[in-house]
N, C-alpha and C positions, 0 to 999 in steps of 0.2 A: 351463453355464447361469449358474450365480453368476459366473465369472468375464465373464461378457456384462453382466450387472445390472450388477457394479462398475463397467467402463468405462463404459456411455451413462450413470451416474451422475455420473462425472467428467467427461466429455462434458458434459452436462446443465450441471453446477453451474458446468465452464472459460465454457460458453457465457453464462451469466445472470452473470456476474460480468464476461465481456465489454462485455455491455451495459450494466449497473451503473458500470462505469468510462467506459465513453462519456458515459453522462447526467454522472456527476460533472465532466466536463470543462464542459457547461453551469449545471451547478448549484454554486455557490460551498462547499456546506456538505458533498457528497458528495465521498468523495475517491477520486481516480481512480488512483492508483499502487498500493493496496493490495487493490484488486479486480483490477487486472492480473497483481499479483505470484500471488494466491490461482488466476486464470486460468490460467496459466503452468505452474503445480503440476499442477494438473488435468490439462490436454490434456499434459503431457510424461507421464501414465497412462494416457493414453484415445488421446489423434491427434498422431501425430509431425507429422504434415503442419501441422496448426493450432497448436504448440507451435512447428513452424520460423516459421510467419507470423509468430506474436508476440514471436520472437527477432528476426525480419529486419526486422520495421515501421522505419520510418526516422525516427518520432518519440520510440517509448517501448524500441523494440529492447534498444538500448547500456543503458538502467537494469535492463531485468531479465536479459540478461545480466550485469553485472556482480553485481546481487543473486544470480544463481545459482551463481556463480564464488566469491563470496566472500562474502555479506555485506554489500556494498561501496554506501555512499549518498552519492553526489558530494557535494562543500562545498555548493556552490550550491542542491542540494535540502533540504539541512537546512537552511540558512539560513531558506531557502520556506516549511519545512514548520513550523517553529518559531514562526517570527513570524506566519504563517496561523494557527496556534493558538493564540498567545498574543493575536492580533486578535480573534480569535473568541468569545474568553471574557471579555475587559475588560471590556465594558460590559455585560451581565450581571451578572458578579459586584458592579460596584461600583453598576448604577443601575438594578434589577432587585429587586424584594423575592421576595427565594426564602428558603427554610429553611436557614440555616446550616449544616445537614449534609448540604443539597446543596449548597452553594458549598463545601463543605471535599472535598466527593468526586469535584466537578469539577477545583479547584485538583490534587488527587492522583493523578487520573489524568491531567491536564496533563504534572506534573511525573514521571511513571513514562514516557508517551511521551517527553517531550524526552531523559530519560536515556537509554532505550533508544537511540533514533534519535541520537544523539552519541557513543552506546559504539561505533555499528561502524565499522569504518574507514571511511574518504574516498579512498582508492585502494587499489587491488591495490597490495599490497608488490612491489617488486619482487627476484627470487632474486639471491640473493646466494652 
């Protein structure tokens, strides 16, 4: 019986984070790669079937395979992803009157994604 709860949970949460990623694709500020990725996770616990769909899609397939493979965030999506966020926070931070120790927490958590997202690799190594 628990092992029923856990899967339609992951079920549950792969699904709302399907949808979560869809909307992000219309909405500029939701972001649609890391609800997929968190998806992914899900249904490869709960639905092989819905785990294959989301590896095979022909839009977003190739990035979470390679995320599942390795880690792996194309050049071209960090480039995206960085400058997305660093667009996103300019004009706030500079023309914006907020509380300096939310502009110091925003800057920080900026600067902890860009690191992350630049620390993993840009391609599968290849064996050597």
């Amino acid at each position: 019986m628990k092992a029923k709860i856990v899967r339609y949970t992951y079920l549950f949460c792969g699904g709302l984070c399907v949808v979560l990623g869809f909307i992000g694709v219309i909405l500029p500020l939701l972001p649609t790669t890391p609800f997929l990725l968190v998806a992914a996770f899900c249904f490869s616990r709960s639905s092989e079937r819905l785990h294959q769909s989301l590896l095979n899609n022909r839009y977003f397939g190739n990035y979470i395979r390679e995320w599942e493979n390795g880690g792996v965030i194309p050049l071209k999506i960090k480039i995206v992803a960085t400058t997305m966020m660093l667009l996103m926070v300019i004009y706030p931070l500079f023309f914006k009157a907020f509380h300096i120790g939310l502009k110091l927490a925003v800057v920080v958590t900026i600067i902890i994604a860009v690191l992350y997202i630049w620390s993993r690799p840009s391609a599968l190594e290849s064996p050597e």
